[in-house]
N, C-alpha and C positions, 0 to 999 in steps of 0.2 A: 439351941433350937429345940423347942418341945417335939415330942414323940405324937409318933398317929394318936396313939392312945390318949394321951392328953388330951389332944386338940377333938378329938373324939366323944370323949367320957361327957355324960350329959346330955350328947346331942339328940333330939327329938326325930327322928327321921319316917315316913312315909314310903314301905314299897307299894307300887300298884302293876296290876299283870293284869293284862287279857286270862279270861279263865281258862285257860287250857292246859293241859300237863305239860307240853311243851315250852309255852310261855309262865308258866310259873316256876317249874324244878330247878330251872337254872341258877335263879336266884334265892333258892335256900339256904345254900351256904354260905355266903357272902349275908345274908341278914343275920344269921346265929352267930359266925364272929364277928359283927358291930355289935351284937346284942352282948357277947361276950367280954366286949370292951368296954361295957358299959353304956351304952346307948339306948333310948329309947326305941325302941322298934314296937311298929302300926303296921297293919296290911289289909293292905283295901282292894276285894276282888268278891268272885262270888260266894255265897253260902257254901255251894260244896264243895270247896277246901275249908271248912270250918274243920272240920274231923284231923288232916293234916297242920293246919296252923295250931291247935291244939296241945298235938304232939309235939309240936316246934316252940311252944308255949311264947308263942305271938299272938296281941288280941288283934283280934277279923273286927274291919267295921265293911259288912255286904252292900253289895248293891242296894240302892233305896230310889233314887228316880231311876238309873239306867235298869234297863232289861237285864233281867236275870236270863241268863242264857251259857252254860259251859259245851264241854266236848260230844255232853251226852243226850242234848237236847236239842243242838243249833240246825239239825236238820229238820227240827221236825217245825221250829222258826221260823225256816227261810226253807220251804221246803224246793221253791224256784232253783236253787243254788243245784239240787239232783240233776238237775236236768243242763246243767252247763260243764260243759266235757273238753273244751278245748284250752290249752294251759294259759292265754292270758285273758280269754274271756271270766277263768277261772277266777284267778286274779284279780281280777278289775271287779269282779262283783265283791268278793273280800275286802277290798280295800275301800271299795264304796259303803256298801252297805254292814260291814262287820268291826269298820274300824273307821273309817273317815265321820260315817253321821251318829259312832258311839259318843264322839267327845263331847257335844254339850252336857249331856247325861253322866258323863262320868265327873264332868268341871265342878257340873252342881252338884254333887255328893262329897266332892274332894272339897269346896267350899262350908260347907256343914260341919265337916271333919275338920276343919282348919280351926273353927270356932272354938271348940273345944278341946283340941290336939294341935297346936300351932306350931307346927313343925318346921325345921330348918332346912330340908332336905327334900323332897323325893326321888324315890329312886324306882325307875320302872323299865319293862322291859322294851324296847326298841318300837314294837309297832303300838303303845297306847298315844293314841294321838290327843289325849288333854295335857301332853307334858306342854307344847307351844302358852295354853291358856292359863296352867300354872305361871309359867317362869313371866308371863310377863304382866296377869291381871294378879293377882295373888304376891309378885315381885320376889318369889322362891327359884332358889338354884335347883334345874333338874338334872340326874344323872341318867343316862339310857343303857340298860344292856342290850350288848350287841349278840342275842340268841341265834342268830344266823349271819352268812354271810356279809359283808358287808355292801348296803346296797345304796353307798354313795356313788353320783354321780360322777363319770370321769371322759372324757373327750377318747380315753383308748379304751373304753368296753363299751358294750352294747346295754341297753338298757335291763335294769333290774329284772328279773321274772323268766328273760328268754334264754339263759341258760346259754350264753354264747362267749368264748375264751377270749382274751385279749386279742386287740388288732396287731395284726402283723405286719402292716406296712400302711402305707398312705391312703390308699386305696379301700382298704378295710376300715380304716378310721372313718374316712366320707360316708359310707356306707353306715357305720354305725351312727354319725349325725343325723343322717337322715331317718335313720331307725329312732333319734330319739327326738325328733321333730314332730313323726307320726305318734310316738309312743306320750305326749306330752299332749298333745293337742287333735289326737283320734282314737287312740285304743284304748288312754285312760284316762279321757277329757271329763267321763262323770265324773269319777275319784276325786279329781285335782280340779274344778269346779267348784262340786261340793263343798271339799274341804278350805277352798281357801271363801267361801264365800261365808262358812261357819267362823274362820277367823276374823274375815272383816264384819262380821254382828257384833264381834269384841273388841274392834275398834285395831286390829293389828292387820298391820299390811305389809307382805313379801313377797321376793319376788317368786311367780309363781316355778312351782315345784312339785313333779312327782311326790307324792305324800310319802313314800319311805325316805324318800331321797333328802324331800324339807325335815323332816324326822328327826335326820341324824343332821344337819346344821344347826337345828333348834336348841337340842340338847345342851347344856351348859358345859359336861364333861360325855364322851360316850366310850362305854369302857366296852371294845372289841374282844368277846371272846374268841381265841384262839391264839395264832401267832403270826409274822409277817410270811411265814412259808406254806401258811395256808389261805394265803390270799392274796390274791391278783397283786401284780406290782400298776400301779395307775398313776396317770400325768396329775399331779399334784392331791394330798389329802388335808384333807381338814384339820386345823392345831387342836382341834378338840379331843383327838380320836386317839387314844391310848388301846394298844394291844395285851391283854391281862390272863392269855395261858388258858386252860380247859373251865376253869371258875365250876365245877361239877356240884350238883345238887349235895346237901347236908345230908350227910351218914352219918348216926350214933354211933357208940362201939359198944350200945349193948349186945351181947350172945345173941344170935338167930339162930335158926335152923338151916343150913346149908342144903341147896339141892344136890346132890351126888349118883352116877348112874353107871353101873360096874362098867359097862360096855365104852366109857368113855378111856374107858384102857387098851378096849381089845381092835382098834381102830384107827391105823397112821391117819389117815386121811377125815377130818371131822367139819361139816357143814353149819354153819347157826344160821339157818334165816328168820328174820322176823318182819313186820309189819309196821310199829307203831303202836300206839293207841287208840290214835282218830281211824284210819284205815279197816273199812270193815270186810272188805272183799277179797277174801281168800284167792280168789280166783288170778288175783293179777300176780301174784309173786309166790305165796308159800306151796298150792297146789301145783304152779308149773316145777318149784324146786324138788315136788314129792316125788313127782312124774319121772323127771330127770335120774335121777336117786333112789329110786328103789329098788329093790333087790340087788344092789351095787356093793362093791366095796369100801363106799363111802357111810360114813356114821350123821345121818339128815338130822337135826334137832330142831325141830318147828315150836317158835310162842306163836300162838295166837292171839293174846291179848283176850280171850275168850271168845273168841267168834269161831262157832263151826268145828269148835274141839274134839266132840265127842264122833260128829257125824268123820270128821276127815279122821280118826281112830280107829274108824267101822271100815274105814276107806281103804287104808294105807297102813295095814297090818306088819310088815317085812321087819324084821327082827333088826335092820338097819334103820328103824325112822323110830325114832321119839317126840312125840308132838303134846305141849304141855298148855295151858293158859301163858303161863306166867315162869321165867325163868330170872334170877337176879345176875345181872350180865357176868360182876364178879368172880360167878360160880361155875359158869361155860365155857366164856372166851378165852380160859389161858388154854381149854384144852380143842381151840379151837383153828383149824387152816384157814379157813374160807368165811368171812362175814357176806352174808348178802341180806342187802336191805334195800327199801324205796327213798332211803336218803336225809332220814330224819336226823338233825344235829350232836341231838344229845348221844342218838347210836354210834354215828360219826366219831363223834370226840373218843368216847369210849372205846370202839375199833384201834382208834389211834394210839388211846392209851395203853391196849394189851398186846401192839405191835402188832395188830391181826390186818391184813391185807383182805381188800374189798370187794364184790361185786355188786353194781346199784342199778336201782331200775327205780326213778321215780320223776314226775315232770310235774305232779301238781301242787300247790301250795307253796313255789318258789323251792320246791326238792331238786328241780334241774339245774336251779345256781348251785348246791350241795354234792350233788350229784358232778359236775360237770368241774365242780375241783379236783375232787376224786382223782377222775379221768386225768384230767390237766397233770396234776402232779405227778402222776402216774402210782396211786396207791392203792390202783384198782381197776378195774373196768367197768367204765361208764354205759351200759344199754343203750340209754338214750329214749329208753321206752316206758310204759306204766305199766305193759303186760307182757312180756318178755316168753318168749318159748319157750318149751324145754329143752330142743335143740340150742337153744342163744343161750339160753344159761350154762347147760353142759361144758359148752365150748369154752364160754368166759373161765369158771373154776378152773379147769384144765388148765390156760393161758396163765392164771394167774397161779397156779402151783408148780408149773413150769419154767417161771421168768422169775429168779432171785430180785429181781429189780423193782418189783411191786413189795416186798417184805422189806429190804433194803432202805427204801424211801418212807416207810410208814415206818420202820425201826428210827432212821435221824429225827423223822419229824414226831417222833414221843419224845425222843431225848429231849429235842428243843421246847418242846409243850411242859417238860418236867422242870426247866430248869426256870418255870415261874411259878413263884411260888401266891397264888393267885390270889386268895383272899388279904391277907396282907397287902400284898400289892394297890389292890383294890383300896384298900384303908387308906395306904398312905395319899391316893390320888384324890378322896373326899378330904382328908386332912387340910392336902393342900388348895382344893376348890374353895373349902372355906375359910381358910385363913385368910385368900384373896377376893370373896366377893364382900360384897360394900352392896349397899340397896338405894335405887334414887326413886323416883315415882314412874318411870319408864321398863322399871325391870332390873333385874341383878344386872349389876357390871364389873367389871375384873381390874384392879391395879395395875399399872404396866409394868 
């Protein structure tokens, strides 16, 4: 039996990502060892990761019909989107207008690129909604990374977005059908309108489906990052859906310069809160942690992603708070008790990775599915909020430096996150998708 690499070497492959730093970092590692294997690697996103693919020495073919639009500009876009505060109205505008009416515009750029890149593969991350248009006008196998939770449909959870734990008995289940009865045909009937009336322009008809939800059945293979212990146990999942370990953004090993801060010594007790990228408002999470924390015996280490650094530095002076732009997680979290964050994945993973126990506050952007594992699992304390007090926050750190059982369960569940050894993995699962598709005039289909 040949080797991934074998089956690999040559292959022409296509990543595409929403431009966002979330939906891209994910899969930088996994493109540089296919790229390593010998593979053709493409990536089709916006201009400003041209500077990053660069570095990654992957050629960018950019946006050309769809809207150029990344992290740093979408509000000024869709400036409407400011003004929607409630977490599935949140949502439903997202997926309508951020992601459901992107894919004719991204289909026909991927069709251009086809012409002259004729690629075997795509591979993208979970919410680009032209992988349906690829795999079946185009007749190419798509691969989805799973950047978040998994937001297949299942008759024992509640629907994608609302951040609700499994059912726990019959009663809850009914409830939850009805929650996705509404949630299918009134809270997110644009979405899933939309989008399927965009598929049937290309002649494909399904049945209809929450757009994350159709997402992940579409997908040819969808490779779940994380592990089965970090996520819901559900009444039956999809044969498509492999679980592939932390799959973390590509690091060089050339020399950096390391951040280092003597006080990270003189400190049992040490705090990392951070924000994100997208997240511009200090006010909801790093300001209440400053409040909480200062002048304490605790060591506060606030990134800001640059928002508001210099002014909350003028603010929040006490020889216990360090507040930077930018800190490389690496360099903080070993020496770190307490991670609190609004719930972002890749923070998540990383938490998990340096054994560091949680507290999370976030509900928008689908952070409350994130969030609400956390909790579940117990590798944290879940808020349940976007603006959390400094009393609520107090409390949670406390609880959670007090209860071995939160460190405990984020220590098994690294072990198990380590014991995949991801990108590999990852290889051998495209190996195998393409040894077994065969192409008819309907679409890729699979040998039995």
């Amino acid at each position: 039996m040949r080797s991934a690499k074998e089956q690999l070497t040559g292959k022409k492959i296509l990543f595409a990502t929403i431009p966002t730093d979330g939906h891209f970092n994910p899969l930088t590692g996994l493109a540089k060892y296919l790229q390593l294997l010998g593979c053709d690697i493409r990536w089709y996103t916006s201009v400003s990761f041209q500077e990053k693919l660069d570095r990654l020495e992957i050629p960018l073919y950019p946006f050309q019909q769809a809207i150029e639009f990344d992290q740093t500009n979408f509000i000024e876009l869709f400036p409407e989107r400011a003004g929607i505060n409630g977490v599935t109205a949140r949502m439903e505008f997202d997926l309508h207008y951020l992601l459901a009416d992107m894919a004719p515009d991204h289909f026909a750029d991927i069709v251009k690129i086809h012409e002259s890149f004729p690629f075997d593969m795509m591979i993208a991350d979970c919410s680009f909604t032209a992988m349906p248009l690829v795999k079946h006008k185009l007749n190419i196998p798509v691969v989805s990374i799973g950047i978040y939770p998994l937001p297949e449909y299942s008759t024992n959870l509640g629907p994608y977005s609302m951040g609700l734990p499994p059912a726990k008995n019959e009663a809850e289940m009914e409830a939850y059908a009805q929650l996705h009865e509404e949630a299918l045909n009134k809270v997110f009937k644009g979405s899933v309108d939309s989008f399927h009336a965009i598929l049937e322009d290309y002649d494909i008809h399904l049945d209809r489906a929450l757009v994350l939800d159709l997402l992940v059945k579409e997908a040819s293979l969808y490779l779940q990052i994380g592990t089965p212990s970090f996520e819901y146990t559900r009444a039956g999942m999809g044969e498509n859906i492999r679980f592939v370990g932390s799959l973390l953004p590509y690091s060089s090993n050339r020399q950096k310069q390391h951040w280092y801060d003597e006080r990270l010594e003189q400190y049992t007790k040490v705090i990392l809160v951070t924000m994100g990228t997208i997240e511009k408002d200090t006010e909801k999470l790093i300001i209440p942690t400053l409040e909480a924390f200062q002048h304490s015996d605790t060591l506060v280490i606030a990134t800001t992603g640059g928002n508001d650094t210099a002014k909350l530095r003028a603010k929040y002076t006490g020889k216990n708070i360090i507040i930077e732009d930018f800190i490389p997680y690496a360099d903080v979290m070993p020496y770190a008790s307490v991670y609190i964050t609004n719930g972002g994945f890749g923070g998540v993973l990383l938490s998990i990775s340096h054994q560091l126990p949680m507290v999370v506050a976030g509900l928008l952007e689908g952070k409350n599915e994130i969030c609400s594992r956390v909790g579940y699992f117990k590798l944290g304390v879940d808020l349940q909020t976007e603006k959390p007090a400094p009393g609520l926050i107090r409390i949670a750190v406390e609880e959670v430096l007090a209860n071995v059982q939160y460190k405990n369960n984020i220590t098994s569940l690294s072990v198990e996150m380590d014991s995949y050894r991801s990108t590999e993995l990852c290889a051998s699962y495209l190996a195998e998708l393409l040894s077994e598709v065969k192409v008819n005039n309907d679409g890729p289909v699979y040998k039995e």
